[in-house]
Structure formats: structure tokens, C-alpha cells
PAZAPA-4460 file (N, C-alpha, C; in steps of 0.05 Angstrom, whole numbers, plus 32768, in hexadecimal, padded with zeros to 4 digits):
% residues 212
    n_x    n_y    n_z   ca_x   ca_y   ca_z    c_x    c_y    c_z   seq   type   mol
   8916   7EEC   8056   8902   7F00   8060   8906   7F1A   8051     1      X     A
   88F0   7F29   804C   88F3   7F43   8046   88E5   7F53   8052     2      X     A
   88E1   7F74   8053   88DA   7F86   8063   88B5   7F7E   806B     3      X     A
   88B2   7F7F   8055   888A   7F79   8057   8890   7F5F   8066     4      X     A
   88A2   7F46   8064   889D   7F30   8073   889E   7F3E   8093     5      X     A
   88B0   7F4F   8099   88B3   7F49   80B3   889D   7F63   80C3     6      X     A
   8895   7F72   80B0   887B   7F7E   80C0   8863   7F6A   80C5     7      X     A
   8863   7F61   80B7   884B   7F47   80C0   8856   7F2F   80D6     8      X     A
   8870   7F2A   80DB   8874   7F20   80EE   8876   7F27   8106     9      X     A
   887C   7F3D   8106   8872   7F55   811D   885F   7F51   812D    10      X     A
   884C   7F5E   8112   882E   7F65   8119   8824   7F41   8126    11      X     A
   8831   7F35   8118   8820   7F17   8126   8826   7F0F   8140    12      X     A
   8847   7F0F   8146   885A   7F05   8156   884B   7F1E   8172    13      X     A
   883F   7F33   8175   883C   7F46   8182   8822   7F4D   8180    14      X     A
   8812   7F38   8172   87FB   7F47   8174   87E2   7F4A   818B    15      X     A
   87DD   7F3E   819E   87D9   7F43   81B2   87E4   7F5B   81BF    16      X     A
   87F4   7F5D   81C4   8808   7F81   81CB   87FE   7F92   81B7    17      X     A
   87FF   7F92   81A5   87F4   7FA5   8194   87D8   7FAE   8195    18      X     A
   87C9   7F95   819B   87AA   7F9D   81A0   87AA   7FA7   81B8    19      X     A
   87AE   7FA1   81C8   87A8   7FAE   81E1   87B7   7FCB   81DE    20      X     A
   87C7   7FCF   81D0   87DA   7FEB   81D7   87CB   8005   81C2    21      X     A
   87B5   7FF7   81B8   87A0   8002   81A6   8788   8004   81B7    22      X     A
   8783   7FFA   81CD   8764   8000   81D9   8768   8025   81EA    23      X     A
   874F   8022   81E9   874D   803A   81F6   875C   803A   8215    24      X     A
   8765   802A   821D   8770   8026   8239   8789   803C   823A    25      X     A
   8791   803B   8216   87AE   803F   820B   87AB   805A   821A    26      X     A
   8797   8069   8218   8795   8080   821C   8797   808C   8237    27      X     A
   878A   8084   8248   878A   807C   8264   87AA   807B   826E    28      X     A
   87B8   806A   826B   87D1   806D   8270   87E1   807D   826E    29      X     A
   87E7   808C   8250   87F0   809B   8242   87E8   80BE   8258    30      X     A
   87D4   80C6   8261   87CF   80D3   826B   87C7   80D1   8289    31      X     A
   87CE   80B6   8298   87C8   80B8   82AD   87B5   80B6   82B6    32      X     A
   879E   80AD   82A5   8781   80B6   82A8   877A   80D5   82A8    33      X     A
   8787   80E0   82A4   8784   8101   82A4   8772   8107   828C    34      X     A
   8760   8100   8280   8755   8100   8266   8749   8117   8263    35      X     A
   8754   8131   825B   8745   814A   8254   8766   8155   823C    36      X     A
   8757   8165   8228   875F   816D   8217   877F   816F   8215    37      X     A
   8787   8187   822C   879D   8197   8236   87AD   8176   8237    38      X     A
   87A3   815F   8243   87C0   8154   824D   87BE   8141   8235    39      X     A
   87A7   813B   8228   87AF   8125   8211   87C8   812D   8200    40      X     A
   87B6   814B   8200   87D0   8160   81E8   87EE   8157   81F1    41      X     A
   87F4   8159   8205   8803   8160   8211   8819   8142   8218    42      X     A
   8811   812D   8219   881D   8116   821E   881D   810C   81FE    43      X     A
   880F   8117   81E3   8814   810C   81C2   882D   8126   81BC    44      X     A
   882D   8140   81C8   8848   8151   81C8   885A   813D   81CD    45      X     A
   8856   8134   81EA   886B   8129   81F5   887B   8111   81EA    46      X     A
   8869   8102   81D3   8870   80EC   81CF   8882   80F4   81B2    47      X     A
   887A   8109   81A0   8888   8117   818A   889E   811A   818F    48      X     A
   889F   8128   81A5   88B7   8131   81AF   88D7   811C   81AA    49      X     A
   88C7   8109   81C3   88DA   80F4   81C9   88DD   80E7   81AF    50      X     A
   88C9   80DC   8198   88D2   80D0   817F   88E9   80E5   8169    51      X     A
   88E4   80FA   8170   88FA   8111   8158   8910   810D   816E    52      X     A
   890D   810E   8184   892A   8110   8197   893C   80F6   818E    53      X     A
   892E   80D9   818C   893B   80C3   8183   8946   80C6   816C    54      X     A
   892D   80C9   8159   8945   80C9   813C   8957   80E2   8137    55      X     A
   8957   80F7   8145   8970   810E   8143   8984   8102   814B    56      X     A
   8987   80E9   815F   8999   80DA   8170   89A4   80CC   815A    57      X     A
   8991   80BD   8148   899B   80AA   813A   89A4   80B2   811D    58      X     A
   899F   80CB   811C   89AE   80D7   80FD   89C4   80DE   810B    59      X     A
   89C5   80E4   811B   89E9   80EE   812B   89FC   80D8   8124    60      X     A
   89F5   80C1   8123   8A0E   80B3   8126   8A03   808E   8117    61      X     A
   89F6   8098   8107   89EB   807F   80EF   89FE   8084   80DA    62      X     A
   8A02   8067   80D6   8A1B   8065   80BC   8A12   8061   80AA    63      X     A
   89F4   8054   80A2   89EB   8050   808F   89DA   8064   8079    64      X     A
   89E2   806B   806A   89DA   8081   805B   89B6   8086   8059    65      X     A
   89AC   8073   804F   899F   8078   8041   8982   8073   8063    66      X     A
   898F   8063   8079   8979   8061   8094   8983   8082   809C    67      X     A
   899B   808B   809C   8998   80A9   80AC   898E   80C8   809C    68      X     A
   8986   80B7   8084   8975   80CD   8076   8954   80CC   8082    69      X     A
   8955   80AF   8081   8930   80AE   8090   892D   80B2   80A0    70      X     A
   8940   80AF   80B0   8946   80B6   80D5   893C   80DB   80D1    71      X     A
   8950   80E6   80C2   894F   8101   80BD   892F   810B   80B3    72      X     A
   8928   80FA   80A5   8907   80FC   8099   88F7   80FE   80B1    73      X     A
   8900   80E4   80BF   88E4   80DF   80D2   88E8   80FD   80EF    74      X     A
   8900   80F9   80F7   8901   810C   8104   88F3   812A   8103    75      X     A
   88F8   8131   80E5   88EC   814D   80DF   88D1   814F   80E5    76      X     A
   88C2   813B   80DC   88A1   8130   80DA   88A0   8136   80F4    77      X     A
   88B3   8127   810A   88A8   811E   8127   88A8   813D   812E    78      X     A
   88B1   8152   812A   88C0   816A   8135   88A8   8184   812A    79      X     A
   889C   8179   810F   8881   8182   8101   886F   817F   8119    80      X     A
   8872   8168   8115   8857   815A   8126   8859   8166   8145    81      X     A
   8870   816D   8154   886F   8178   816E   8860   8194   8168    82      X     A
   886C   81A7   8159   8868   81BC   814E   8849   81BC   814D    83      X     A
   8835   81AC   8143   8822   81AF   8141   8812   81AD   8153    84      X     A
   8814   8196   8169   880B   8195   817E   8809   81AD   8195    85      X     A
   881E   81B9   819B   8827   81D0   81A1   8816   81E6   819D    86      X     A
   880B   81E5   8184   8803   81FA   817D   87E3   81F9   817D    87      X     A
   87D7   81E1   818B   87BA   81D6   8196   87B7   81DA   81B4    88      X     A
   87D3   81DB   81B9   87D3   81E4   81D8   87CC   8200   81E1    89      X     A
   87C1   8201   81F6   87BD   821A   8201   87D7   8226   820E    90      X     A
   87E4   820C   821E   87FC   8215   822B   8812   81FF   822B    91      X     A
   881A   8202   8215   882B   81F0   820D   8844   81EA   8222    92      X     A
   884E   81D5   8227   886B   81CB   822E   887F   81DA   821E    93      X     A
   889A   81E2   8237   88AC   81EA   822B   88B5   81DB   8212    94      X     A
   88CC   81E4   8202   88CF   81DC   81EC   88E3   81BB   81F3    95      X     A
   88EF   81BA   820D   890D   81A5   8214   88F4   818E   820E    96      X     A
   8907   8179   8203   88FD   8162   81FA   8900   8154   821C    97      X     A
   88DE   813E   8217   88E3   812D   823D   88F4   8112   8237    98      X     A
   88F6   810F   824E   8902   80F9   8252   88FE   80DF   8244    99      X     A
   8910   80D7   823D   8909   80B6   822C   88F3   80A7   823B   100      X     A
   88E2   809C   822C   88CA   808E   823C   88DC   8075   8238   101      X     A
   88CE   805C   8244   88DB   8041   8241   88E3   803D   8221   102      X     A
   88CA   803C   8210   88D1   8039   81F2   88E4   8048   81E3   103      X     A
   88ED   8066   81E4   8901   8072   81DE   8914   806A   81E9   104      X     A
   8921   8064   8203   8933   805B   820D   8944   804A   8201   105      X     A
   892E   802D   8200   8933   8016   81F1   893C   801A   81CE   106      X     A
   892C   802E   81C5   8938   8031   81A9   894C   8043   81A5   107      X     A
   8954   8054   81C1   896E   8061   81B3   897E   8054   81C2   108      X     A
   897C   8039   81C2   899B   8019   81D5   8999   8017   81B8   109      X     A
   8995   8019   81A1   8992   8006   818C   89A4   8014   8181   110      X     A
   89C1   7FFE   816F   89D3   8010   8160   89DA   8006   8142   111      X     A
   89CD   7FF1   8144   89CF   7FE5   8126   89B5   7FE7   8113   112      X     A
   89C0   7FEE   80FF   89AB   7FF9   80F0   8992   7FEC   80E1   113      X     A
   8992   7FCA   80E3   8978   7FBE   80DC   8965   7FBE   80FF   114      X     A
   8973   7FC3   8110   8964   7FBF   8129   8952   7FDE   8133   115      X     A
   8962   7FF4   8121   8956   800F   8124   8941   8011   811E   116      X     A
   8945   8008   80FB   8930   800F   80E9   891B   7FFC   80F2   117      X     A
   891B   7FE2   80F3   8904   7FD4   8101   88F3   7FDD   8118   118      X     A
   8905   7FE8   812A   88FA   7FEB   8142   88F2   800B   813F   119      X     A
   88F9   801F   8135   88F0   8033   8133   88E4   8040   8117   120      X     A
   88E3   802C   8102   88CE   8031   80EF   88C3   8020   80E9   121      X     A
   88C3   800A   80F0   88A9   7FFC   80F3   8897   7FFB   810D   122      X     A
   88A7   7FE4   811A   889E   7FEA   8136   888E   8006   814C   123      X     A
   889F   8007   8142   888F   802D   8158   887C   803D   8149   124      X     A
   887B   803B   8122   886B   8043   8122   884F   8034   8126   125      X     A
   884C   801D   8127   883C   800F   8136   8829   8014   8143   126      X     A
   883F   800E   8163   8836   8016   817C   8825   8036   8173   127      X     A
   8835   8047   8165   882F   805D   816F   8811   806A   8159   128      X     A
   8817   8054   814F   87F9   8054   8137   87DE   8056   8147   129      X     A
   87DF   8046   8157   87CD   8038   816C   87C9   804C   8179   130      X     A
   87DE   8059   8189   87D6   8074   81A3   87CF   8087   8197   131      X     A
   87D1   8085   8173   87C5   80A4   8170   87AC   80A6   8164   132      X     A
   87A3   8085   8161   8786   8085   815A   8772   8088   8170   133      X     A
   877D   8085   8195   8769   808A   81A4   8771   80A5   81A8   134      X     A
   8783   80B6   81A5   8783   80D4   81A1   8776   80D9   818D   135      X     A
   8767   80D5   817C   8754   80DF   8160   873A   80D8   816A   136      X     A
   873F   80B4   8182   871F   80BB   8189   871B   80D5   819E   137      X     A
   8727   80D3   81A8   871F   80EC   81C2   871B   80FE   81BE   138      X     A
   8726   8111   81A1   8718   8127   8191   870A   8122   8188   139      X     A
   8700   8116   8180   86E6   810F   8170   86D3   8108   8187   140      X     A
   86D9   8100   8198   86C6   80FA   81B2   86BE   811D   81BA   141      X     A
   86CD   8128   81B7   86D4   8143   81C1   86C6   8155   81AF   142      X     A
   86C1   814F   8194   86B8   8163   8186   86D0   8175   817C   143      X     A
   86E6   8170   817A   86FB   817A   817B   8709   816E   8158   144      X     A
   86FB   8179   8148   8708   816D   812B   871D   8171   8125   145      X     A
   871F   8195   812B   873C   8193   8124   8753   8187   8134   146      X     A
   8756   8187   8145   8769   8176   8151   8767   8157   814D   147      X     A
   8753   8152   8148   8751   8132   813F   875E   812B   8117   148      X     A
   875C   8149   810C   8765   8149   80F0   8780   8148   80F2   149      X     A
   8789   8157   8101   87A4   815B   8107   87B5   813F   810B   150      X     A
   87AA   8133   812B   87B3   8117   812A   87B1   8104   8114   151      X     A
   8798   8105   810A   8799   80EF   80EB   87AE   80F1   80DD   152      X     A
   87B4   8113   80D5   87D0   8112   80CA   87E5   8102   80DA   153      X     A
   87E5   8102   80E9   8802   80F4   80F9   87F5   80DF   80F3   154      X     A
   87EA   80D5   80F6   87E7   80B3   80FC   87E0   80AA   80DB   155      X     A
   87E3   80BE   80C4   87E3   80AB   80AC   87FB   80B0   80A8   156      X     A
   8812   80BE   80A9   882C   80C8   80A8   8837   80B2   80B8   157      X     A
   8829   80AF   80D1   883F   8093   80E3   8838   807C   80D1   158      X     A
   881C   8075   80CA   881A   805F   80BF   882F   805C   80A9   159      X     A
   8832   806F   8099   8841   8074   807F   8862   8060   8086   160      X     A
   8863   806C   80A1   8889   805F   80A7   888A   8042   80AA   161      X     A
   8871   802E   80A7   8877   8016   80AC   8886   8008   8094   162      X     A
   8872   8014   807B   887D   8012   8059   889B   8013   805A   163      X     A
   88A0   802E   8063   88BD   8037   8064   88CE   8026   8068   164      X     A
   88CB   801C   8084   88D2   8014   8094   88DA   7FF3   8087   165      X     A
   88BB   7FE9   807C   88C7   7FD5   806F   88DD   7FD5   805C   166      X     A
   88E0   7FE8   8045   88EA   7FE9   8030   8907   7FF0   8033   167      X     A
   8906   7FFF   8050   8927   7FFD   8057   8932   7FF1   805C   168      X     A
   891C   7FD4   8068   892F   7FC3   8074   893E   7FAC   805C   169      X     A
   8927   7FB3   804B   8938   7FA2   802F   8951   7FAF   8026   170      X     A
   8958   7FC0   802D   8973   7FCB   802A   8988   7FC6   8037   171      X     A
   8984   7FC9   8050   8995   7FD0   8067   8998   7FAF   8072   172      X     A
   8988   7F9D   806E   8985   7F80   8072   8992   7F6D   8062   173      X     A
   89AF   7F5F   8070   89C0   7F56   8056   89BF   7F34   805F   174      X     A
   89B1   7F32   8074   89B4   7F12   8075   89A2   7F0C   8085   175      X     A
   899A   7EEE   808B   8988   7EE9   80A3   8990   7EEE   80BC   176      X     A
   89A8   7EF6   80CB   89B0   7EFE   80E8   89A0   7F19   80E8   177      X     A
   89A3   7F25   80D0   8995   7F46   80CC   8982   7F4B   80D4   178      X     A
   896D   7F32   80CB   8950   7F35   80BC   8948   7F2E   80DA   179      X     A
   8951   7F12   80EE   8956   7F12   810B   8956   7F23   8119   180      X     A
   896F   7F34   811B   896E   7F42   812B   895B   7F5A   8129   181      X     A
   8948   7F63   810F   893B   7F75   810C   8920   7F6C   8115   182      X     A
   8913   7F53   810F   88FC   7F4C   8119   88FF   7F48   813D   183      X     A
   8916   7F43   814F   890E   7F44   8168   8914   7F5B   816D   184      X     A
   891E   7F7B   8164   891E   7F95   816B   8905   7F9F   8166   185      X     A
   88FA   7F9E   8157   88E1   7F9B   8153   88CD   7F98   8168   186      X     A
   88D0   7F77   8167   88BC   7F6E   8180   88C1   7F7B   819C   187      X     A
   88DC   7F7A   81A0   88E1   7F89   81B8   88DC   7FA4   81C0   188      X     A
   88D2   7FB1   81AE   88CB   7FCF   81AC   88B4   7FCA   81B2   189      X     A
   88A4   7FB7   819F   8883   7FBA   81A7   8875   7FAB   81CC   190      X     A
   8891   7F9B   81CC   8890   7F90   81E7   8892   7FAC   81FE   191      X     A
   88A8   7FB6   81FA   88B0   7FD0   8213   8898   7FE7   8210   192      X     A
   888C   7FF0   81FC   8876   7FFF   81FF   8858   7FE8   820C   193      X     A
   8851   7FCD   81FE   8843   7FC3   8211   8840   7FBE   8235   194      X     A
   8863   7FBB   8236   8869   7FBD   8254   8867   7FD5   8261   195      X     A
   886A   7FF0   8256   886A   8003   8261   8842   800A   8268   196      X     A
   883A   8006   8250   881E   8009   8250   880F   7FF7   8268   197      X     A
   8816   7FDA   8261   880E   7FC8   827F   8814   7FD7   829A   198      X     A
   8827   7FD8   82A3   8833   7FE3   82B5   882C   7FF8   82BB   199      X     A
   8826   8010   82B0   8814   8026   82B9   87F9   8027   82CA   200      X     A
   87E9   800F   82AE   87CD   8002   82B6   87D5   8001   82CF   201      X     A
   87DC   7FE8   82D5   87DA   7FDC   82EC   87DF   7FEC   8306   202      X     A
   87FB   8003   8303   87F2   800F   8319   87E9   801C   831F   203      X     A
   87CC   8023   830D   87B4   8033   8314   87A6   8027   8317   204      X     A
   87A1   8007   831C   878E   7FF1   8329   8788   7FF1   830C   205      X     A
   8787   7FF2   82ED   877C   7FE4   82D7   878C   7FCF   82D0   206      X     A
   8780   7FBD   82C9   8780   7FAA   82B8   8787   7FAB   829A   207      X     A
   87A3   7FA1   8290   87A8   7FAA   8274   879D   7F94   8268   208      X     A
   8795   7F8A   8263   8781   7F75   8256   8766   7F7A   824C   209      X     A
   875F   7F72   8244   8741   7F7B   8230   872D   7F6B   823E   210      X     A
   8719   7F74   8249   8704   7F6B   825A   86F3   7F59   8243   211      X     A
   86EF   7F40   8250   86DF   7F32   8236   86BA   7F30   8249   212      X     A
***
């Protein structure tokens, strides 16, 4: 296996989760149904937050040289990217990073370094590809360009870490137990943000499923 192999196994092995974690429902959840400007802002802050909080975690104490430089990369980006949101806000959130959502949780249990990089540069950017394309529709629903320009930047910057993400793992990946254990960290990432997303739905009486 190599890195491009196991993003496409991913994407296949998960793809149902992935589509649905891309509908507009995504959005709905993510804010509670609260759908007005102030709280969308405000839960894509929140989600910056928690991604720079992980990888600051994981350059602390990564052995591998060349994953706790990207760790260090992606983090800064994530910490950009709060920074900017913030500054769309009228009344921004204090600066303390929130609480691990389910998906951060799960990726800072992760301590070996093909299961990181899978699950948090491929995997998550993913998921998180998806939540920031119905945040680009809702500005744009909104009439709201610039904030929808803004997100595009993030979400071609996230897209950017899947590449990464692959090309690291051709590094950091020295055998098939590796290449294993990176494709179910992976899946398992895209699984705990699907479950968290279901689970919301539902207990607001929606249906996480796609109405045919």
C-alpha cells in the first residue's frame, strides 16, 4: 500500500459517512439548528480551535521528525484560521480553547505516528472538508462573500492536507501492520465524527439519512 492507496480506501470503506457528513443536515447539527450568522461563526471558531489544540498536543511529544514538523504546520494554519474567524465575529468567544468534541478526543488517544497522520491528516481533513463546504453555502445563501471567501480559503488549505497526509504516510509507513493500523485510524475517525453527527440528528427528532 502507499499513501494515495489508502486515501481512496478511506474514502470508499466510509463513503456513505462521508456523504451524509457533507449534506446540509451537517450544518444543522453543528449549530444546533441555530442557523444565523453569529453561531455558524462561532461553532467553525470552535472547531479551529479544537484542531490547533490537537496538533500543539501532538508536536509536544511526537518522535518522529519529519510528522511533528506538519503537526507544527498544520497547527499554525488551524490557529490562522481561528484568528480569522474571530475577526468576522461581532462578539467573539474568549480566546481558551473548548472542550474536545468526540473527534478530537479520539485523535488525541492516538500515539503512534502512522495512526496520527492518517487520522488527522487525512481523515479529519475530510470530514472537515465537507462541514466547511455547507459553511460557504450559508454565506453565499447569505450574500455574505466575504466570509464565504474566507472559508474557501480554509477548505482549499484543508483539502491541501489530504496530499500531505498521503505523502507522509509513505514515510512514516514501514510495513503492512503500519499501513493497517493507519487505514482503521482513519476509518475510525471518520466513523466518531459520523456518530457524533447521527446522534445529534436524532436527538432533535432528524433523521441522519438522506431522504430518497
Amino acid at each position: 500500500m502507499d499513501g494515495d492507496t489508502l486515501v481512496e480506501t478511506v474514502r470508499d470503506r466510509m463513503a456513505t459517512e462521508l456523504d451524509r457528513l457533507g449534506s446540509e443536515k451537517a450544518l444543522v447539527a453543528t449549530t444546533e439548528a441555530r442557523l444565523d450568522r453569529e453561531r455558524v461563526l462561532a461553532a467553525t471558531l470552535a472547531a479551529e480551535r479544537r484542531a490547533a489544540a490537537t496538533f500543539e498536543a501532538w508536536v509536544d511529544d511526537e518522535s518522529n521528525a519529519g510528522a511533528r514538523e506538519a503537526f507544527a504546520r498544520v497547527a499554525a494554519t488551524e490557529r490562522d484560521h481561528a484568528a480569522r474567524v474571530s475577526a468576522l465575529l461581532d462578539d467573539a468567544p474568549a480566546d481558551a480553547d473548548p472542550d474536545a468534541d468526540p473527534v478530537h478526543a479520539h485523535l488525541r488517544g492516538l500515539d503512534a505516528t502512522p495512526e496520527r497522520v492518517a487520522a488527522g491528516l487525512v481523515a479529519r481533513p475530510l470530514v472537515s472538508s465537507r462541514s466547511l463546504l455547507q459553511v460557504i453555502n450559508f454565506f453565499i445563501n447569505e450574500a455574505d462573500e466575504a466570509a464565504a471567501d474566507t472559508i474557501r480559503t480554509f477548505r482549499s488549505e484543508t483539502d491541501a492536507l489530504v496530499d500531505d497526509g498521503a505523502a507522509l504516510l509513505d514515510d512514516c509507513c514501514t510495513d503492512a501492520d503500519d499501513w493497517d493500523r493507519a487505514v482503521d485510524a482513519a476509518a475510525e475517525t471518520v466513523r466518531v465524527a459520523y456518530d457524533e453527527y447521527a446522534e445529534t440528528l436524532r436527538g432533535m427528532g432528524v433523521d441522519p439519512a438522506p431522504v430518497c
